[in-house]
C-alpha positions as CSV (number, residue, x, y, z in Angstrom):
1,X,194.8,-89.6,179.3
2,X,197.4,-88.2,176.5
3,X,197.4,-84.8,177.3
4,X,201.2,-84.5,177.0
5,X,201.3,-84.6,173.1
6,X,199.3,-81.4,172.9
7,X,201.8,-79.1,174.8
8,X,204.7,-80.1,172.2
9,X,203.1,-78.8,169.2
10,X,203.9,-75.8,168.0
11,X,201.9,-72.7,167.0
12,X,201.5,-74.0,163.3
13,X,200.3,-77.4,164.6
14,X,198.5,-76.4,167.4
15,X,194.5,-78.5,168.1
16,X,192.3,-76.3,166.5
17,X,188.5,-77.6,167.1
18,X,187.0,-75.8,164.5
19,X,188.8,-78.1,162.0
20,X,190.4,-81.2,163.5
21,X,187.1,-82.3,164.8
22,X,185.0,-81.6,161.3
23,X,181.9,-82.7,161.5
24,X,181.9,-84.2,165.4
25,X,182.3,-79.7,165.9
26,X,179.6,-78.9,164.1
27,X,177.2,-81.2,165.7
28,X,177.9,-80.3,169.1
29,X,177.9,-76.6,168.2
30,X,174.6,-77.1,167.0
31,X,172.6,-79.5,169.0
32,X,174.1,-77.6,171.3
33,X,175.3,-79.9,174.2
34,X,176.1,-76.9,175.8
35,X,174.5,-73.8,176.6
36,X,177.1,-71.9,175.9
37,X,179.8,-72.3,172.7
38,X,182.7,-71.4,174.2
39,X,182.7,-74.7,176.5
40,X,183.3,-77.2,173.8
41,X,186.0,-74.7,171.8
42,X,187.7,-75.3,175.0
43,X,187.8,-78.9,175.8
44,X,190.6,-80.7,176.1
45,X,190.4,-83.9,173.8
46,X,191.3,-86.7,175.7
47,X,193.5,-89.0,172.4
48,X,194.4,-87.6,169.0
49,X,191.4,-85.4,167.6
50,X,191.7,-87.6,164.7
51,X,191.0,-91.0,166.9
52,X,188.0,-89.3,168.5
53,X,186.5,-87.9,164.8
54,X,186.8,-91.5,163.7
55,X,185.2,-93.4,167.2
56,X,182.2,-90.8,166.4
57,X,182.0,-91.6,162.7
58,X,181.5,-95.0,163.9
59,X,179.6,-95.1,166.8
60,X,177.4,-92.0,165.8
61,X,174.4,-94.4,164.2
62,X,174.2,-96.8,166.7
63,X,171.0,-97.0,168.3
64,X,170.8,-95.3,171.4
65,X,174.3,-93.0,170.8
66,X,174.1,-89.6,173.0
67,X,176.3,-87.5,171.6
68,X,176.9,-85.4,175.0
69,X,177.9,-88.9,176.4
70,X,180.0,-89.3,173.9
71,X,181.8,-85.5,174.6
72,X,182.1,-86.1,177.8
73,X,184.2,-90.0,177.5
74,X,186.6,-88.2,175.3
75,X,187.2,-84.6,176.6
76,X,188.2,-82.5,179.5
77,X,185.8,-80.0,180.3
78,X,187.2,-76.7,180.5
79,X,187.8,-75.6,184.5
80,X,187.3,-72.5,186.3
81,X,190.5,-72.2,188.8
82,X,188.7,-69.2,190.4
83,X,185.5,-70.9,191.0
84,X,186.0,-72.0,194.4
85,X,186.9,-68.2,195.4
86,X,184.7,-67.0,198.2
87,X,184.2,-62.7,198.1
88,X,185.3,-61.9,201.9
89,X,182.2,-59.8,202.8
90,X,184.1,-57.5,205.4
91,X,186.4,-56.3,202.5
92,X,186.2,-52.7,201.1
93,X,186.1,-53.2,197.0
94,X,189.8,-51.9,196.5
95,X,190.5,-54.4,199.1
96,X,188.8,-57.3,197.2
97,X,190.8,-56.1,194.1
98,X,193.6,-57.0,195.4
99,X,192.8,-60.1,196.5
100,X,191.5,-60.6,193.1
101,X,195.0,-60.5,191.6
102,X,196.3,-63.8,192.3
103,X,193.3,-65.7,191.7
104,X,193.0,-64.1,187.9
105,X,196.9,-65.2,187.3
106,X,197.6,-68.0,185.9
107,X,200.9,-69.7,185.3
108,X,203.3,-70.3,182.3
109,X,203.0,-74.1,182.6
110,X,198.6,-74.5,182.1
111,X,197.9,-75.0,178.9
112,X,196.1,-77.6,176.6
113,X,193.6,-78.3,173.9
114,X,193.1,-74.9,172.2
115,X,195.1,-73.4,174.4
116,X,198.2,-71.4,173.1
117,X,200.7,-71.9,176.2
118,X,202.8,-68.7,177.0
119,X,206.3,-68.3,178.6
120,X,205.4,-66.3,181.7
121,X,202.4,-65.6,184.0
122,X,199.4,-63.4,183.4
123,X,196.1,-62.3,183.8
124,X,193.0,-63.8,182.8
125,X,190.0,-61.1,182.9
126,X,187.6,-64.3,185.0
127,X,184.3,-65.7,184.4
128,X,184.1,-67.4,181.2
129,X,187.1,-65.7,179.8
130,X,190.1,-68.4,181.1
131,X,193.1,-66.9,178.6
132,X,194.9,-64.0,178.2
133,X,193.0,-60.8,176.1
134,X,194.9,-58.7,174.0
135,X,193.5,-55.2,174.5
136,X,191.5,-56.1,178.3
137,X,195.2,-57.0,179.4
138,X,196.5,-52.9,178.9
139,X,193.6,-51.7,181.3
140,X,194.0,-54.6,183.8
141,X,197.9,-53.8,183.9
142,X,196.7,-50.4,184.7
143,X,195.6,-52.0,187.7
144,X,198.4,-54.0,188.5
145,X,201.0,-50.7,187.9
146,X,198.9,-49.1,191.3
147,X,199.7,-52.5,192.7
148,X,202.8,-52.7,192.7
149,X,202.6,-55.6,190.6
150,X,205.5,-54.7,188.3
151,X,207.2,-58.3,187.6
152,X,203.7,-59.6,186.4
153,X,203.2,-56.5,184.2
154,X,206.7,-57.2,182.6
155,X,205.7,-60.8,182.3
156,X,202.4,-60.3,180.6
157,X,204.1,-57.7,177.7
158,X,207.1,-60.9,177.4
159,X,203.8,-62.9,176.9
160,X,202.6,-61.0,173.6
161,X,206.1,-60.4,172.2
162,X,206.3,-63.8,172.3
163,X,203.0,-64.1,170.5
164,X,204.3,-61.8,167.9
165,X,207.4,-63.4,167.4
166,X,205.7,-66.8,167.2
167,X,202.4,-65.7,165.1
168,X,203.0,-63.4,163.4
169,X,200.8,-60.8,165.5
170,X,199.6,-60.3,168.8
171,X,196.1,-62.6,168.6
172,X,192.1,-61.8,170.3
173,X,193.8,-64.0,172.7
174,X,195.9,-67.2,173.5
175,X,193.7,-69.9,171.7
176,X,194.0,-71.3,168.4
177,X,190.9,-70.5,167.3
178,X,191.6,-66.5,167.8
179,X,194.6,-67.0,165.3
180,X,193.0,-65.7,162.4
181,X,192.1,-61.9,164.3
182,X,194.0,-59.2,166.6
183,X,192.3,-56.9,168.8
184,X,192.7,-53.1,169.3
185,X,196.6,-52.7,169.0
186,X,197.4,-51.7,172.9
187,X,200.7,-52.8,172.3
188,X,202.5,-49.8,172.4
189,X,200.6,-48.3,175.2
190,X,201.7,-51.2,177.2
191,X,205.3,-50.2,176.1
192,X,204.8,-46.9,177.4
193,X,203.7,-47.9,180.4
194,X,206.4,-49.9,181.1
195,X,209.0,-47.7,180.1
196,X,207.1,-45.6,183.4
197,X,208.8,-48.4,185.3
198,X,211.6,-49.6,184.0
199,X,212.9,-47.0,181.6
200,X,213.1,-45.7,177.7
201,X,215.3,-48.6,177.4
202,X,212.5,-51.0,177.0
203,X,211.3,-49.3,173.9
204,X,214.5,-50.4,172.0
205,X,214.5,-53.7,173.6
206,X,210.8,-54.2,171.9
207,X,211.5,-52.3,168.8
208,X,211.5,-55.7,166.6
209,X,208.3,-56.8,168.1
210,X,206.2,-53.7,167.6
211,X,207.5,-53.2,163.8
212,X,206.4,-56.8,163.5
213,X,202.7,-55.9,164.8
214,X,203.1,-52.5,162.5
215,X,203.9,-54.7,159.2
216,X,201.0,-57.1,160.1
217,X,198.5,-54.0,160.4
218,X,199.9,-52.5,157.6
219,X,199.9,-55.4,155.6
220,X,199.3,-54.9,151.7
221,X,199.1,-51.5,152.0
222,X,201.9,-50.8,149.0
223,X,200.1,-52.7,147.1
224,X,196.9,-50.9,147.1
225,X,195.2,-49.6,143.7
226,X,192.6,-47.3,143.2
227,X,191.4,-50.4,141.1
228,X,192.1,-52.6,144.1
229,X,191.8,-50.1,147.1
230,X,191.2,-53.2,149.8
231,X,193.1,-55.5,151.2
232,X,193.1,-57.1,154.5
233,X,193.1,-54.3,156.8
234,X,194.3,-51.4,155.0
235,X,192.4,-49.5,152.7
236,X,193.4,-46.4,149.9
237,X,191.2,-44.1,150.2
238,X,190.7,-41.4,146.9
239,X,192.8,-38.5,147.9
240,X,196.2,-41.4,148.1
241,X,195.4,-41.5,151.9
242,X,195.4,-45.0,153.7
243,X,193.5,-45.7,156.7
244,X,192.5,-49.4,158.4
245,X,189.9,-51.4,159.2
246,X,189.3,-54.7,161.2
247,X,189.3,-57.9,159.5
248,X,189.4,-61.9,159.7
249,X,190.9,-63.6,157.4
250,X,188.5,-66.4,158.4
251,X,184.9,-66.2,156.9
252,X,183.4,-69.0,159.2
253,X,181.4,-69.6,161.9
254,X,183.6,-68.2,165.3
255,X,184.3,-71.6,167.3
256,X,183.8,-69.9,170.5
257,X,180.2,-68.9,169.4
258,X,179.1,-70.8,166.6
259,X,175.5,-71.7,166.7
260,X,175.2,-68.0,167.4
261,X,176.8,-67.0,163.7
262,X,175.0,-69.9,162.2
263,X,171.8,-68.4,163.2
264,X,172.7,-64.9,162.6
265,X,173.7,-66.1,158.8
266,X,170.7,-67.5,158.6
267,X,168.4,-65.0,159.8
268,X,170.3,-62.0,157.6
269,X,169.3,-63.5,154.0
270,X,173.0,-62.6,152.8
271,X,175.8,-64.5,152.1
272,X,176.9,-66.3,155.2
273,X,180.4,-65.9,154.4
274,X,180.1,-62.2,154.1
275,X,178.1,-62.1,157.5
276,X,180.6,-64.7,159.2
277,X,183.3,-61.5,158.0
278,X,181.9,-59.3,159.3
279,X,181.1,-60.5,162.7
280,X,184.8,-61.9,163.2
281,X,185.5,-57.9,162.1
282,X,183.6,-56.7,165.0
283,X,184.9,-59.1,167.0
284,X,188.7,-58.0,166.4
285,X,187.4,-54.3,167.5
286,X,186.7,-55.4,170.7
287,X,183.1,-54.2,170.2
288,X,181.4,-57.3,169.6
289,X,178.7,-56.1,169.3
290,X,177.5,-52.7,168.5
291,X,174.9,-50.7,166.6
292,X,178.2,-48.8,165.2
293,X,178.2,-51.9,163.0
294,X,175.0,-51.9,161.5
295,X,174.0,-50.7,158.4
296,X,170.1,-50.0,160.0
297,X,171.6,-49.2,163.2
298,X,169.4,-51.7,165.5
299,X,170.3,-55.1,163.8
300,X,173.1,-57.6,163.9
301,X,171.9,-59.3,160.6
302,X,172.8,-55.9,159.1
303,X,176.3,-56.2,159.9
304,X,179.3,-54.4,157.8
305,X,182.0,-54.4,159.9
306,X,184.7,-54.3,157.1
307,X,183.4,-51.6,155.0
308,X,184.1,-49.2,158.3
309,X,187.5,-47.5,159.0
310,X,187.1,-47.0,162.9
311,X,188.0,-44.0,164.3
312,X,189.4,-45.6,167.5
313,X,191.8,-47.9,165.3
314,X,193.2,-45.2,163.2
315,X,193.9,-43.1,166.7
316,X,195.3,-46.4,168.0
317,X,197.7,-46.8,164.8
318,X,198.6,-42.8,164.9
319,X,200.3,-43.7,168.3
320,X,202.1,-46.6,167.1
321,X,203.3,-44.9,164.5
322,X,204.6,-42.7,166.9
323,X,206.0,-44.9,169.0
324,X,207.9,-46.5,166.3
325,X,209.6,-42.7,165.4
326,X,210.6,-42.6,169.1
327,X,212.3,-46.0,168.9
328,X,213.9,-45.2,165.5
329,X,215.3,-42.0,167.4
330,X,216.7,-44.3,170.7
331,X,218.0,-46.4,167.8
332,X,219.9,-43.3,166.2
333,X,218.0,-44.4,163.3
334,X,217.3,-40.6,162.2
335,X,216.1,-41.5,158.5
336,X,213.5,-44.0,160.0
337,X,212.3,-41.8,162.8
338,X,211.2,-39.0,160.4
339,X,209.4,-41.4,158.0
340,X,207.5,-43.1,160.8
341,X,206.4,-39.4,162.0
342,X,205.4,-38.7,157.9
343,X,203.2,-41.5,158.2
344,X,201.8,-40.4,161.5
345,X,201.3,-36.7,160.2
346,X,199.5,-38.4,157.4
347,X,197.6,-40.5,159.2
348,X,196.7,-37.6,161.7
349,X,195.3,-35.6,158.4
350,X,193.1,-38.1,157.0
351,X,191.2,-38.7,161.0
352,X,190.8,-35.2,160.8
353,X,189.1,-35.0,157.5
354,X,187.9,-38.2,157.0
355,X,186.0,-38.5,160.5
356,X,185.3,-35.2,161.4
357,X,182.0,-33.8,161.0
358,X,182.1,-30.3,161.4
359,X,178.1,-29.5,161.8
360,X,177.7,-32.7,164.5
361,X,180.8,-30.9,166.0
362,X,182.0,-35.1,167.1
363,X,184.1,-37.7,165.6
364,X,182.6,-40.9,163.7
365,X,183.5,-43.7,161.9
366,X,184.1,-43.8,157.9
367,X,182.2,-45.8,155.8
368,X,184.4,-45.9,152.4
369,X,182.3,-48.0,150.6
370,X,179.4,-45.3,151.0
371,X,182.0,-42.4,151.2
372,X,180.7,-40.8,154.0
373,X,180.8,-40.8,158.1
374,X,178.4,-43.3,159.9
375,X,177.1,-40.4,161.7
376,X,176.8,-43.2,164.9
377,X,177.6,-41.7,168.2
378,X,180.0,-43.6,170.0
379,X,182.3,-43.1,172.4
380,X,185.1,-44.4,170.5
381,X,184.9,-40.4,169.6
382,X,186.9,-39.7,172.4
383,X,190.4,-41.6,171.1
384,X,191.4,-38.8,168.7
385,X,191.5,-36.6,171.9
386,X,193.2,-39.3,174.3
387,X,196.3,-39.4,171.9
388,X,196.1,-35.2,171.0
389,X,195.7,-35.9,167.4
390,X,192.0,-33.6,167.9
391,X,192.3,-29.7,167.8
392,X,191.1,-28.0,170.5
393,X,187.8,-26.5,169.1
394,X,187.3,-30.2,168.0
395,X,188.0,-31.4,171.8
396,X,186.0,-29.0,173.1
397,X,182.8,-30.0,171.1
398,X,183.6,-33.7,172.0
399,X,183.6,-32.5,175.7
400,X,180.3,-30.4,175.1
401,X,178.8,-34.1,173.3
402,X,180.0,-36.4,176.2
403,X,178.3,-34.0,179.1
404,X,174.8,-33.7,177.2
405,X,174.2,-36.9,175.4
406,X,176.6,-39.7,177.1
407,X,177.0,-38.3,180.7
408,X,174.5,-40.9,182.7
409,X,173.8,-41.5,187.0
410,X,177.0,-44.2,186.7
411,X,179.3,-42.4,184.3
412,X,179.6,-42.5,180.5
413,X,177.3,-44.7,178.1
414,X,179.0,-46.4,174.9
415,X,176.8,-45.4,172.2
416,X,173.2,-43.5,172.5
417,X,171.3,-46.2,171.0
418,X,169.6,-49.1,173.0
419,X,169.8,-52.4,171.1
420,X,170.0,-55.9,172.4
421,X,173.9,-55.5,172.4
422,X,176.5,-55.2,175.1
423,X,178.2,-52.5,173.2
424,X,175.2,-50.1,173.4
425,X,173.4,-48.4,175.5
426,X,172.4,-48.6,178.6
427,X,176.0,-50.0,179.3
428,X,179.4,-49.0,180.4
429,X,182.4,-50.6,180.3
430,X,185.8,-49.8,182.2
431,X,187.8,-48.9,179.7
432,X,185.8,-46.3,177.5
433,X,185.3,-44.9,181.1
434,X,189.3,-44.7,181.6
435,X,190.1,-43.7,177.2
436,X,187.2,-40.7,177.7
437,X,188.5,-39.4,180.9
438,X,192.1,-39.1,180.1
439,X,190.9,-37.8,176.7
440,X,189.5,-34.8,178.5
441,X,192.3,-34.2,181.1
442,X,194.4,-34.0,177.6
443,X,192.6,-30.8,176.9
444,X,191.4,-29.3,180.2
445,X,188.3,-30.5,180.6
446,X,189.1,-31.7,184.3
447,X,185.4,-30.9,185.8
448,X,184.0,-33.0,183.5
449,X,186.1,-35.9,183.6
450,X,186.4,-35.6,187.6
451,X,182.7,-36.6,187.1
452,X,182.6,-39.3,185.0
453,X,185.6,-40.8,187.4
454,X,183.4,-40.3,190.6
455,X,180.0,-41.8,188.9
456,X,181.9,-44.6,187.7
457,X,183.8,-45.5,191.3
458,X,180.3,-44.7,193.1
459,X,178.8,-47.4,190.3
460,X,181.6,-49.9,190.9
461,X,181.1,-49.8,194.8
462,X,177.7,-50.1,195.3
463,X,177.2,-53.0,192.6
464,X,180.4,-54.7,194.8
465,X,178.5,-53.7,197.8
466,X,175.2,-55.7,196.3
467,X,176.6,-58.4,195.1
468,X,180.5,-58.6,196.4
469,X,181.2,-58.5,192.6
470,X,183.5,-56.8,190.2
471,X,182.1,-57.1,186.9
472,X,182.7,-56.6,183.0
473,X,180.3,-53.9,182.4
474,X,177.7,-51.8,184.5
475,X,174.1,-50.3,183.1
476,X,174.8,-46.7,183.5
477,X,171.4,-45.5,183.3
478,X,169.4,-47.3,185.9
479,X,171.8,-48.3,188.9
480,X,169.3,-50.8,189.9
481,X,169.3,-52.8,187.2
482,X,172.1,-55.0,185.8
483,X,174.3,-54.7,182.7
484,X,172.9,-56.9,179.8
485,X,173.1,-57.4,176.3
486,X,175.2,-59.6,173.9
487,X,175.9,-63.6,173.6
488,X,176.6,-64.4,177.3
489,X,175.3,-63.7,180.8
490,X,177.4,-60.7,182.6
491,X,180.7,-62.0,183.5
492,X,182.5,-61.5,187.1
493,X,186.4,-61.2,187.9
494,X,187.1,-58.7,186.0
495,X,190.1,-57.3,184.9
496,X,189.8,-54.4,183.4
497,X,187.1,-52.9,185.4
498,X,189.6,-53.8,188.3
499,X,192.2,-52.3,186.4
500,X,190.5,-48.9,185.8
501,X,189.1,-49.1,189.5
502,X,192.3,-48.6,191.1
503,X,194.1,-46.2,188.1
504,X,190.8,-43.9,189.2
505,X,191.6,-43.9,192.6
506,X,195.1,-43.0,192.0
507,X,194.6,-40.9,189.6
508,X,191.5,-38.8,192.3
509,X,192.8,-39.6,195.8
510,X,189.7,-37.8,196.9
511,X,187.5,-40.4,195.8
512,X,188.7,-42.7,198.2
513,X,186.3,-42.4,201.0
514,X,183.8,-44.0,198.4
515,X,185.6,-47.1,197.3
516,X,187.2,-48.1,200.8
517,X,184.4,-48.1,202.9
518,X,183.6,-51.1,204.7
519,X,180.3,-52.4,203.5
520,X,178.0,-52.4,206.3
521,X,176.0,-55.6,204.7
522,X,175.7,-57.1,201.5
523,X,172.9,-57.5,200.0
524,X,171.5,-60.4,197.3
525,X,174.0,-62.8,198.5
């Protein structure tokens, strides 16, 4: 097998399926040979992609030819190292967490295929998900900070400087085929948290890194025109202000779920490259997918991911900005420190204008091709107030929102709309739980997020205590039933509802009792 020649390359030259295997990729994505499109994104080609294109060009007319056949002579199917784990029944869930740790690590040395390979260890969040995620890996190292797990925290930030340094940007994960996108820019938060452990130091030693992820954010933005006011993801909005938006700078097909897009393209009537945008849009928020991305609020086919400046991002990009002023400072870099905190100011200004809606008394996303607010409920509302940027009248009306509308039996629900996406009602996902909670503490509103924290933990421990699972989202609404919604079944592991499990019980020591019981049976095993 010549595996070997696919570690050597470098980033620039890395396999990437989506191209090297033309039309054998297409084919397979379509037929499909398997059920789901992440598997063949993920082989490992067995000779030079370029060999096994040509053997298919010749062999595909034969009579009898079986393309899945075919796959499986000249790639490596993808493996699951955790598969073979068996959930130890006896185990309270924070037990089973941590017994979870090692079996989502994976070392330096794996790699292959459309693999990026990284210098150090780190976590993978399990199921289908076998790489490293950019903004899943701050809430899992949440996890691994209550652990004790300080050497594999400091590994996983090496991991995306290294990615920064060596891409340009931190990708939506280590495979080639993520290249093209980023992910919420948790960077910096992961900076701050290790700076809780190893000092302010560590903000100058990873200064270069995070003005490298800043300039690739802010890319284009001082060339923006009133006559040109997009580029990218930075936009200039009328009043000289400039905000950002997710983008792709590939307007295809995703490998990783390309009969899906296909489809979706198809069904929508539009342009497919436009749709293609879009989706790999929402796919860099993280919130793939979500009525917040809709233009009728029910349909993916109605996608317009990159006429929306997010809320969430812009919060994520005040902090940054931030950070960078603190570095400048550690640096002695006075000059730089006070433009960095202009731009934050500035940035801070336009959130607060821009997507805050006085009568809804909530924050939303701007549409600037429209010129107005979505006016979609979501909880990425609750960022603004998780980094203080929100004035207090404005956090309290957040606060007043969450308990009415998004408060549900197994804590807080993403948006208020039910749709056939993950990102939607009924679900709830680990970190929204962990971004809304601390958003309140910010501003006093401890009763309430005291209750989201014990709905969520009472959630997580009786789903473990049903199934001996940690998974990546819950339903919120009816306990009973499981999370659903989205391109792939609901995936176990997981990190960063691991992550969040454990911050939580740190964070309310009373809660506890709940989480470390010792089930007295499982059920549906």
């Amino acid at each position: 097998m010549l595996l070997s020649y696919i570690f050597a390359l470098p980033v620039q030259a890395q396999y990437r399926p989506e191209t090297d295997l033309q039309e054998l990729f297409h084919d397979v994505q379509l037929l499909p040979v398997f059920p789901d499109s992440k598997t063949f994104a993920d082989c490992v080609p067995l000779q030079e992609p370029a060999h096994i294109l040509q053997a298919y060009r010749e062999q595909r007319q034969q009579p009898g030819f079986d393309l899945k056949s075919f796959v499986l002579e000249h790639f490596l199917l993808p493996t699951q190292p955790s598969s073979n784990f068996t959930t130890d029944t006896s185990l309270s869930v924070t037990a089973h967490i941590r017994q979870l740790w090692p079996v989502l690590t994976r070392m330096p040395d794996e790699g292959g295929g459309s693999l990026l390979p990284l210098p150090h260890a780190y976590v993978v969040p399990g199921g289908r998900f076998q790489e490293i995620y950019y903004w899943d890996s701050f809430f899992t190292m949440l996890g691994l900070q209550v652990s004790g797990e300080r050497a594999l925290i400091q590994h996983m930030v090496d991991n995306f400087t290294h990615l920064i340094h060596t891409t340009g940007h931190i990708p939506n994960g280590n495979r080639s085929y993520y290249l093209s996108r980023s992910q919420p820019p948790f960077y910096a938060l992961m900076l701050h948290l290790l700076t809780q452990e190893m000092g302010r130091d560590v903000l100058v030693k990873y200064a270069p890194a995070l003005r490298k992820e800043y300039a690739f954010w802010m890319d284009g933005a001082e060339q923006l025109t009133s006559a040109n006011p997009a580029h990218r993801r930075v936009v200039l909005l009328p009043d000289g202000s400039i905000l950002n938006r997710y983008w792709d700078d590939q307007p295809a097909p995703r490998p990783e779920a390309y009969k899906e897009d296909v489809h979706i393209a198809r069904e929508s009537g539009r342009n497919p490259e436009e749709v293609y945008r879009h989706i790999r849009a929402a796919a860099e928020s993280g919130w793939d997918f979500s009525s917040r991305w809709f233009a009728d609020k029910q349909n993916l086919s109605t996608i317009h991911t990159t006429d929306i400046l997010p809320v969430d991002l812009n919060a994520l990009l005040f902090h940054m900005e931030l950070t960078l002023a603190e570095m400048a400072e550690l640096e002695r870099n006075p000059a730089e420190a006070r433009l960095m905190r202009q731009k934050a100011k500035a940035r801070r200004k336009a959130v607060l204008q821009y997507m805050w809606h006085e009568e809804d008394g909530f924050f939303y996303d701007f549409d600037f091709v429209q010129g107005t607010t979505t006016n979609t409920p979501t909880l990425a509302a609750v960022y603004p107030l998780y980094f203080c940027m929100a004035k207090r009248g404005q956090a309290a009306a957040v606060a007043e929102r969450l308990e009415r509308d998004f408060l549900k039996a197994g804590g807080l629900a993403t948006t208020l709309v039910q749709t056939d996406q993950q990102w939607d009602a009924p679900n709830g996902w680990a970190p929204l739980q962990w971004m809304s909670i601390q958003a309140l503490r910010n501003y006093n509103h401890e009763e309430l997020a005291r209750t989201i924290a014990t709905r969520w933990i009472s959630l997580g421990t009786q789903v473990h205590e049903n199934t001996g699972k940690m998974v990546e989202k819950y339903n919120v609404e009816n306990l009973e039933l499981e999370a659903g919604g989205g391109e792939y079944p609901n995936q176990d592991g997981f990190g960063w509802t691991n992550g969040v499990f454990l911050k939580l019980l740190s964070l309310y020591p009373e809660l506890r009792p709940i989480a470390e019981r010792q089930p007295a049976m499982l059920q549906n095993r």
